[in-house]
Phi, psi and omega in degrees: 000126164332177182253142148218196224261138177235027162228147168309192151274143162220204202285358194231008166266109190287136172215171199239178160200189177223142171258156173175160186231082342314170182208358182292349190279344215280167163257003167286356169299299184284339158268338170285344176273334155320291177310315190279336192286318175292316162304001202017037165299149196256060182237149166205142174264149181220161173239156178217130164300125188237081186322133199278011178271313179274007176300325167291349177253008164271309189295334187275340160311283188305335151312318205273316174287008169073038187291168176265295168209164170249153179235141187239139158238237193269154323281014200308331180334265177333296205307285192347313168342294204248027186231343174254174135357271152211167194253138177276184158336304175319302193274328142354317203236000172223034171051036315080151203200094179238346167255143175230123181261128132328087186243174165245165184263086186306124165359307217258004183068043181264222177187095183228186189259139176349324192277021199244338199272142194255016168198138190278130178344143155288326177248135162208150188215171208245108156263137172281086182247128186267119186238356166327279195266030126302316177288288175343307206256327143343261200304009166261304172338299200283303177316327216213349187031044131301109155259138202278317216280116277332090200231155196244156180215127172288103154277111168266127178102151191234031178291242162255320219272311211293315188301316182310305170339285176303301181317299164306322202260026201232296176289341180258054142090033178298159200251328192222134160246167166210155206222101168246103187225154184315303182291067180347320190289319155329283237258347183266018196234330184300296181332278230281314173316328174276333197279311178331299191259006176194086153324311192276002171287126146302111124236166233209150163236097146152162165017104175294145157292350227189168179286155172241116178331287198221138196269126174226124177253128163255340189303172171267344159350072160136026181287291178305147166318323203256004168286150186282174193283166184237046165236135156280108153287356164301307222252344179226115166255151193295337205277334177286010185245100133000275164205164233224139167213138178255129178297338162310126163217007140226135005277163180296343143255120170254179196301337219269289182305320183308309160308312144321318177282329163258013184256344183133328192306171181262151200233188174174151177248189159299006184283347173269342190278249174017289196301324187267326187292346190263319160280340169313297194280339153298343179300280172329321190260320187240006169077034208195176187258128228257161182239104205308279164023294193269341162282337175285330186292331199263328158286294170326308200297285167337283168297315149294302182326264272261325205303000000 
């Protein structure tokens, strides 16, 4: 059985959230309370609808109110960049922003998270971090016994996801991208950034001629019931992928896998990405070692239970 929380909330109860534009779909509330819950941190995660018009005054709120951190999804990634304070490497180096630390200023000027102070902090300021793409090339390994390294790959979408996406499976060595996005231009500003930083990639923005190891929808392509495929099968079939992984993981199939799944591929949805990118950013806010184990159980729950 998964952890749960055995004190109420009171006046001394710290809390993370996540923003997003939609947010009814996500499953991080049920894997992060899970998790906090296993720390017997007295914390709770919440989700909040946020407008991306309004995200530098959502993030400066959850500052003032003494948030521990924050998790950003769609589309807030990108917006984030230019909204914190400082940025770590992680985000520095995939563009992106999907984690936020809270920290505070020590007598000695040191700068840690909030949660280290047993009374809040006078000065505080908001880092920034990517626990993304590091999670993507996991959950393709555990999922899919995806190895990267010369491997040729279709990515659909050029987006915060996609891009993050492309930019990771390029540094651990793929031999070929191919980039397909709605906007050309998008997905041709991405291109040129890997032909910049990982000389040895062909990429290409449209259609491979030819099979690819692996299929990646980064799109939002399959949140709604009623979204169209976010593959053209004139110019690409599904029969030419080895194998397919989708970043959506509710619902946990989507039209996109389903497809993938009767031409032969081997599939995966997001829930391994979700999982690692979610234990990364708690790790990160409380310092202490995530408890995969008891977050997976609580997401797989979360998520199939719903089906």
């Amino acid at each position: 059985m998964a952890a749960s929380f055995t004190a109420p909330i009171d006046a001394s109860t710290r809390y993370c959230a996540v923003f997003g534009h939609p947010i009814r779909h996500s499953a991080s509330p049920a894997l992060q309370n899970a998790g906090i819950a296993a720390l017997g941190l007295n914390w709770r995660y919440i989700a909040f609808e946020v407008d991306p018009e309004r995200l530098r005054d959502a993030i400066f709120g959850a500052k003032v109110m003494g948030f521990v951190g924050l998790n950003l999804t769609v589309p807030h990634k990108l917006l984030a960049m230019d909204m914190v304070d400082a940025l770590d490497e992680s985000a520095r180096s995939w563009g992106a922003v999907n984690t936020i630390r809270f920290e505070g200023c020590d007598p000695f000027g040191t700068w840690k998270s909030v949660s280290e102070f047993s009374v809040a902090p006078h000065e505080v300021r908001t880092h920034g971090f990517n626990t993304d793409a590091d999670a993507i090339i996991q959950a393709l390994r555990e999922d899919l016994g995806f190895e990267p390294e010369r491997k040729r790959v279709l990515v659909l979408g050029a987006g915060g996801a996609g891009r993050v996406a492309a930019l990771r499976l390029a540094a651990a060595g793929v031999s070929e991208l191919s980039l397909v996005n709605r906007t050309l231009i998008r997905a041709e500003v991405v291109a040129e950034e890997i032909r910049e930083r990982f000389g040895h990639v062909a990429v290409q923005t449209k259609y491979p001629s030819d099979k690819v190891d692996l299929l990646l929808n980064a799109t939002s392509l399959g949140l709604q019931p009623d979204d169209p495929l976010p593959l053209d099968e004139t110019r690409f079939q599904f029969r030419h992928a080895d194998m397919a992984y989708d970043m959506i993981y509710r619902p946990a199939e989507t039209l996109f896998l389903r497809g993938a799944k009767a031409a032969g591929c081997r599939v995966a949805n997001g829930i391994g990405m979700l999982l690692f990118q979610g234990a990364k950013a708690l790790e990160l806010w409380t310092g202490k070692k995530a408890p995969i184990s008891i977050m997976r159980e609580a997401l797989v729950r979360e998520v199939y239970g719903a089906q």
